[in-house]
Structure formats: C-alpha cells, structure tokens
C-alpha positions as CSV (number, residue, x, y, z in Angstrom):
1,X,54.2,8.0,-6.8
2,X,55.7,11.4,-6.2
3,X,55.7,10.7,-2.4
4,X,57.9,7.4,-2.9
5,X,60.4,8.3,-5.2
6,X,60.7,11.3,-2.3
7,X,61.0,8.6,0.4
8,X,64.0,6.2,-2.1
9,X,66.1,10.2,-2.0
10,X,65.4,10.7,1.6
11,X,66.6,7.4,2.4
12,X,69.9,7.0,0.1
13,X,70.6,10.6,1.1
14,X,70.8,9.3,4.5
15,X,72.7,5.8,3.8
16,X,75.2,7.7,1.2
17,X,77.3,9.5,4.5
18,X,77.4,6.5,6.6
19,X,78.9,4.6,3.8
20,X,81.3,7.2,3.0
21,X,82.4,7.3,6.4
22,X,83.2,3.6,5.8
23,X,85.6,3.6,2.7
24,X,87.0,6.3,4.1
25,X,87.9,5.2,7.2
26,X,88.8,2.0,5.4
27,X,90.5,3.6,2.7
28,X,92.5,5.8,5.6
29,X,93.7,2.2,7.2
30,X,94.5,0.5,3.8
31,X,97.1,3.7,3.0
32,X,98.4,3.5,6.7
33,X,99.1,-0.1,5.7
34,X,100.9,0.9,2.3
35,X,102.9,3.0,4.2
36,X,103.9,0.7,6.8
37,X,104.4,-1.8,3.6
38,X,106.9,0.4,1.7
39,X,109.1,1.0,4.2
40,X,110.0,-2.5,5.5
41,X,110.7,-3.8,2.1
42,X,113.8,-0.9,2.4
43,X,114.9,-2.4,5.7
44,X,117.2,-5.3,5.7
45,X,118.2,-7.8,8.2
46,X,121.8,-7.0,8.9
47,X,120.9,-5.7,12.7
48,X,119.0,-6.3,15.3
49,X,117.2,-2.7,15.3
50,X,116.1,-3.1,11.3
51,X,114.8,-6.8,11.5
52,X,112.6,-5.4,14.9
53,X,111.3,-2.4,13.1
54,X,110.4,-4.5,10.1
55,X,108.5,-7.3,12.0
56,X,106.5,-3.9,13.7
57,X,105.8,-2.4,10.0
58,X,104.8,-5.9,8.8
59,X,102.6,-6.2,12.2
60,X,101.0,-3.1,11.9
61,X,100.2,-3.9,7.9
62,X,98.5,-6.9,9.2
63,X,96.7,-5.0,12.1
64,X,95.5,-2.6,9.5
65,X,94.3,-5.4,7.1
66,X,92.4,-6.9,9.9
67,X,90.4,-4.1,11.2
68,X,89.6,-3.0,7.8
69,X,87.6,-6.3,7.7
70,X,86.3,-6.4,11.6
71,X,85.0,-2.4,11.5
72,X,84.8,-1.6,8.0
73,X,82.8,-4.8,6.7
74,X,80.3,-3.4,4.1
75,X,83.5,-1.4,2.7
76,X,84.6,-1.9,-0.6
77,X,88.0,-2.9,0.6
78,X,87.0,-4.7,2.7
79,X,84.8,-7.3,0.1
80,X,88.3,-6.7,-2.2
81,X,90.6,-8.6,0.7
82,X,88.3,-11.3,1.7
83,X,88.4,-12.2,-2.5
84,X,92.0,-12.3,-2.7
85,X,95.5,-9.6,-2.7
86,X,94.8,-6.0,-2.9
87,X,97.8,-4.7,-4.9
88,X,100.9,-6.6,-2.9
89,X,99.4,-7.0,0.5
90,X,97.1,-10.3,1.0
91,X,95.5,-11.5,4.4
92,X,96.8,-14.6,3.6
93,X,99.9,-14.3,3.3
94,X,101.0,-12.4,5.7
95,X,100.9,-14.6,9.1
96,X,103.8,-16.3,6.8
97,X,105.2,-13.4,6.0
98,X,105.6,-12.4,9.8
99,X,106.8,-15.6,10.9
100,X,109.8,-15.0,8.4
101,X,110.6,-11.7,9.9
102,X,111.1,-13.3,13.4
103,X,113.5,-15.5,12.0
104,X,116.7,-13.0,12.3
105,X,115.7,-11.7,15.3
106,X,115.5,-14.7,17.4
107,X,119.0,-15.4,15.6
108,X,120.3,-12.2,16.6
109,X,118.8,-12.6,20.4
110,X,120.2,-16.5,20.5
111,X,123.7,-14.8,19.9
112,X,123.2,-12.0,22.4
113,X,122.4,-14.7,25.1
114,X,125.3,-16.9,24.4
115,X,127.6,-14.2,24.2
116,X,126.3,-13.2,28.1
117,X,126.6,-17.4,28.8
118,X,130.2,-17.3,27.8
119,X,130.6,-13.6,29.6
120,X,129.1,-15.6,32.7
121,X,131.3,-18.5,32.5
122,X,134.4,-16.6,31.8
123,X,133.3,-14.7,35.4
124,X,132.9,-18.1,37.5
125,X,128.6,-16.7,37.5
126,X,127.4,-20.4,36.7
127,X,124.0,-20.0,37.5
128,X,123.7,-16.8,35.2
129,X,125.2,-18.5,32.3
130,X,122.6,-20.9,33.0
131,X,120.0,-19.1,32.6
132,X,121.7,-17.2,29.6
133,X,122.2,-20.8,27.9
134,X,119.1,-21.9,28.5
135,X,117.3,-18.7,27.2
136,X,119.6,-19.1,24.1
137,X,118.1,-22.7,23.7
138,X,115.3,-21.9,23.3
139,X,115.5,-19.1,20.6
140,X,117.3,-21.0,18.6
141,X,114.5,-24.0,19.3
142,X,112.1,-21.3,17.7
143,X,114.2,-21.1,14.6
144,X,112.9,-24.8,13.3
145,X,110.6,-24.4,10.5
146,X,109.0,-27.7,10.8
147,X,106.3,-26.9,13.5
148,X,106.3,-31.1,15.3
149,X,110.6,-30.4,15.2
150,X,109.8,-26.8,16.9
151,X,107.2,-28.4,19.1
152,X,109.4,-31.4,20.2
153,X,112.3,-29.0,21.0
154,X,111.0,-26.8,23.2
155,X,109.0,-29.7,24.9
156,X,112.2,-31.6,25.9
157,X,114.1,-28.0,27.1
158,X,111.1,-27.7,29.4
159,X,111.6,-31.2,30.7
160,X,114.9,-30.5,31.2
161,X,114.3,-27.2,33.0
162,X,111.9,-29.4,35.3
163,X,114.5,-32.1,36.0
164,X,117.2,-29.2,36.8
165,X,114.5,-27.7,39.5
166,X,113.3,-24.6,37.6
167,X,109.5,-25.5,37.4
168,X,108.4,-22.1,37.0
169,X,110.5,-21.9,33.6
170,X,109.7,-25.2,32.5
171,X,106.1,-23.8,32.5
172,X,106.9,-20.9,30.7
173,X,108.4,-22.9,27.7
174,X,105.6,-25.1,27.5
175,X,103.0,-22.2,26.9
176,X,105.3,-21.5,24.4
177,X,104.8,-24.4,22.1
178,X,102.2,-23.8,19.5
179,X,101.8,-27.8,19.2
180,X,98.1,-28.3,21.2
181,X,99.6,-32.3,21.7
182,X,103.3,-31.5,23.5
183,X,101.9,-28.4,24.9
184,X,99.2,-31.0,27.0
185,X,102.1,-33.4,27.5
186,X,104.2,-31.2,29.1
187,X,102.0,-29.3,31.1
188,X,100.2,-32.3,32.3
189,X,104.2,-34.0,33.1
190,X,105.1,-30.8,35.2
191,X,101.6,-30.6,37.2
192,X,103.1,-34.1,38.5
193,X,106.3,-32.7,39.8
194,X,103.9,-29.7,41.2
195,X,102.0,-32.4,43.0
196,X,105.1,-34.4,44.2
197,X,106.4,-31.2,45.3
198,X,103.6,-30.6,47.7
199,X,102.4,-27.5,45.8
200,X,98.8,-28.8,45.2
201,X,97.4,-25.8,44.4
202,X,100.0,-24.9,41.6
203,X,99.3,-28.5,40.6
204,X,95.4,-28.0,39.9
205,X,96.3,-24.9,37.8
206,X,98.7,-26.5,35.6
207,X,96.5,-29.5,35.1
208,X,93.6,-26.7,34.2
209,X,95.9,-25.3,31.2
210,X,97.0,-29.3,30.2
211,X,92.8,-29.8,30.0
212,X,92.9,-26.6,27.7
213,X,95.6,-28.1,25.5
214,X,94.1,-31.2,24.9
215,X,90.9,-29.9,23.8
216,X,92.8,-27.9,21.2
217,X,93.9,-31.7,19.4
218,X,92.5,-32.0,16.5
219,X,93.4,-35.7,16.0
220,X,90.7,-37.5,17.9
221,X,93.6,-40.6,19.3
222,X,95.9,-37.8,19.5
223,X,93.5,-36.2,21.7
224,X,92.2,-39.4,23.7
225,X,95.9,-39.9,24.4
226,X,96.6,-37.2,26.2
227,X,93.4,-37.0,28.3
228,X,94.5,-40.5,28.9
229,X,97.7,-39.3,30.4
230,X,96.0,-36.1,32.2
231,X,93.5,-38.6,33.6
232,X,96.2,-40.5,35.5
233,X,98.5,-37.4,36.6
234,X,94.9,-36.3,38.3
235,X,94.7,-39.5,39.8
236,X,98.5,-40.0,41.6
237,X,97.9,-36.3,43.1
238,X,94.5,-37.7,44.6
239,X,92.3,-35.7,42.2
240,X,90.0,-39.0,41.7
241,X,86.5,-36.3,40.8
242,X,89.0,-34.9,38.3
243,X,90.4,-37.9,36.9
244,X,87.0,-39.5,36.5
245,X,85.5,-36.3,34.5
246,X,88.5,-36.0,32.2
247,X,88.1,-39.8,31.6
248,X,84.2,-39.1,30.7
249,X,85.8,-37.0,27.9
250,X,87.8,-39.9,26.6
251,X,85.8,-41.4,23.0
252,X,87.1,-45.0,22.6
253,X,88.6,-47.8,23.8
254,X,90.9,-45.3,25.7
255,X,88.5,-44.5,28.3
256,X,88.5,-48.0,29.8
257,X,92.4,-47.7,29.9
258,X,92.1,-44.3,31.7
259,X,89.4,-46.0,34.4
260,X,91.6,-48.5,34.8
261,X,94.7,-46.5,35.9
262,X,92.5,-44.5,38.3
263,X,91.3,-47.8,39.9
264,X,94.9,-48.4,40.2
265,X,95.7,-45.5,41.8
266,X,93.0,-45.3,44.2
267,X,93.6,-48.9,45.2
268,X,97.5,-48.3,45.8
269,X,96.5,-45.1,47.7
270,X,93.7,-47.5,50.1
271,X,91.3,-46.8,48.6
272,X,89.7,-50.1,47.3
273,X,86.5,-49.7,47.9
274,X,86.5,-46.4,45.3
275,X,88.6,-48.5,43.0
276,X,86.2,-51.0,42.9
277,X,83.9,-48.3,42.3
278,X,85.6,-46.9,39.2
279,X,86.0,-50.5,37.6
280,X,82.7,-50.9,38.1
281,X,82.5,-47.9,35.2
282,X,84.4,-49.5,32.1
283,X,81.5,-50.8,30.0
284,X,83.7,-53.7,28.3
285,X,83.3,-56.7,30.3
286,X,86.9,-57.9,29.5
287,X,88.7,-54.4,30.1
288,X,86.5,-54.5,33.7
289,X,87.2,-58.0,34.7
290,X,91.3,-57.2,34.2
291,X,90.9,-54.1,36.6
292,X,88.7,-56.0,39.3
C-alpha cells in the first residue's frame, strides 16, 4: 500500500508542472488579449490610422483567444471559452465584431480612391482614374451587410472588369467574394474569356479554382447548377475528359442536362462520333433520345 500511494505522489508531482506550464501560458495569452481589448475600446473611428489599429487590437484579441484553445486545450481557460464569454471577450462574437471594425476603413479607403479618380481625371490620366474608380467600387461593394448583396456586387464589377479587358482584375475580385455560388459563377464565366483568348493554360487554372467553389455550395441544386455551367465552359474550350468528370459530380436530373450540352459541343466542334458517345451516358431514355 505504501508503495502506491508513493507511485499516485510521484506521478501528480510530475503532471502538476506540465499543467502549470499550461494555465500559465494560457493565462499569459488571455492578459495579452485584455490588453489588446482595453485599448481599442478607447480608439474611435474618426481616422484612418485609429479604425486600422483597432481592427489589429481586435485581431490580435481573437488570435489570442484562438491559440489559447489550439495549444492550451486541457487549460482552464481554455474549457471556460469553449462554454461561453470570459469576462467581455467571447469566441463567438468576435468574427462579428471584426467585420464591424472593417467597416470605416474600407469607407475611408473608398474615399481615398475616388479622391485620386477625380485627381486623375482632373489631369487628363484616364486610365489611372480607372483603375482608382474601379478600386473605389469595390470597397464600397464590401461595405454591404447583406452577404448575397455583397456577393452579387462584386460579381457584376468583375464581369465588368472582364468586358473592359482587365482579366487579371476580374479574377482578383472574384476570389474576393465570400459567396461559394457567385464565386464558381464568375470564375467559371472568366475561364471562358481565358479560353476564347487563346490562353488555355490560364483557362485550366481558373476552371480548377471554379471546381473548388462549387464544392464549397452547400445547397445541393445550387451546387448541381453551377457544375452544370462549369461542365459546359470545359466543354467549348475542348476540355471534353473535364467536362465529362465534372458532370459525374452532378446528383440529379442536372447531370443529363450537363451530358447533353457536352454532346453539343463535341458535335458542333466535329466531333460526332464522341458526342454520340456522351449521349450514350444520360441514363433517362427521354433526356438521351432528345440529345441523339
């Protein structure tokens, strides 16, 4: 008996540091996050420089919450945040927090870009005020709380950057909508102008991040829909292997739509016996007797 009870001390003599080390390190974080707390509630929005340094303190609070929980798990602050607030900070509510602190500074950036458009304009530099406008367009696209309005925004600036010629920025806006279901739309629309433009290989990547999108749908006709529309954009730029895969991932009666507009594209390219071969693969007879 004498030898276990020694064994229980040796053992909880030898736990008790490694879990002090824990709340410690945890503790250390959670006061770094306090900190960080304290002063951007004194900061204000009336300049550019406080709203950025009070997004970075609310960032770095949320940073701090996080890796209390990722490297201090078995701490007690840890247990405390995944249960709910810990004095006025709350995992939960932060994200929303964060989003509310880049509200003034994309309205203070929107202004600085259209103050440099009108600067441009007023100096005959058309394509700089462009480029000014359209940067300005797009921060104040950002500003729309509703996440579809935001998403449907920036998708139709990025069509228009792709109708005025400036693919590479159209691209850049359309990783920037947080909307999985535009996001694919668009991307998938300018791999098409890629492929008419000869640039194939630009093409294929596009189409890869479209294919990422659309996985991200959570809405299973949402999703069919736009692997629908990827399917087809793969066809016209004569990516029939791709097409045909991306319709595989098609649940519904979608898939026989998507078949069918590859058979159509691989027949208007020549290819009819491949079309043909496609039709061949929609499993409802009626779908399969229209293509054929």
């Amino acid at each position: 008996m004498n030898k276990l009870i020694a064994l229980v001390a040796t053992l909880i003599a030898s736990v008790m540091p490694a879990c002090a080390d824990v709340n410690a390190d945890a503790n250390r974080l959670f006061v770094e996050a306090m900190q960080a707390w304290k002063q951007s509630e004194q900061l204000t929005n009336d300049s550019l420089e406080q709203a950025q340094e009070r997004l970075d303190l609310l960032t770095l609070v949320d940073e701090n919450l996080n890796l209390i929980i990722t490297e201090n798990p078995s701490s007690n602050l840890a247990v405390q945040l995944l249960i709910g607030p810990v004095g006025p900070l709350s995992l939960d509510d932060l994200p929303e927090q964060i989003a509310e602190a880049e509200g003034p500074i994309l309205v203070f950036r929107g202004n600085e870009q259209l103050t440099m458009a009108k600067a441009h304009l007023a100096n005959g530099e058309i394509g700089n005020a462009r480029v000014a406008l359209v940067k300005a367009t797009i921060l104040t696209a950002q500003q729309i709380e509703d996440a579809d309005g935001r998403a449907e925004a920036l998708f139709f600036i990025a069509e228009a950057q792709a109708e005025a010629g400036d693919v590479a920025g159209a691209l850049n806006t359309a990783q920037q909508i947080d909307r999985a279901w535009f996001r694919a739309v668009a991307l998938a629309s300018f791999s098409n102008a890629q492929s008419e433009a000869g640039d194939v290989s630009g093409s294929r990547v596009t189409i890869a991040l479209a294919l990422q999108a659309a996985q991200q749908v959570e809405d299973a006709d949402g999703r069919a829909e736009v692997l629908y529309f990827i399917a087809e954009v793969q066809a016209k730029a004569g990516d029939v292997a791709g097409a045909l895969n991306t319709a595989q991932q098609i649940e519904g009666a979608t898939r026989a739509s998507a078949l069918r507009a590859i058979a159509e594209a691989q027949a208007k390219a020549g290819d009819v016996a491949g079309a043909l071969s496609t039709a061949q693969q929609i499993e409802e007879a009626d779908d399969r007797a229209s293509a054929l």
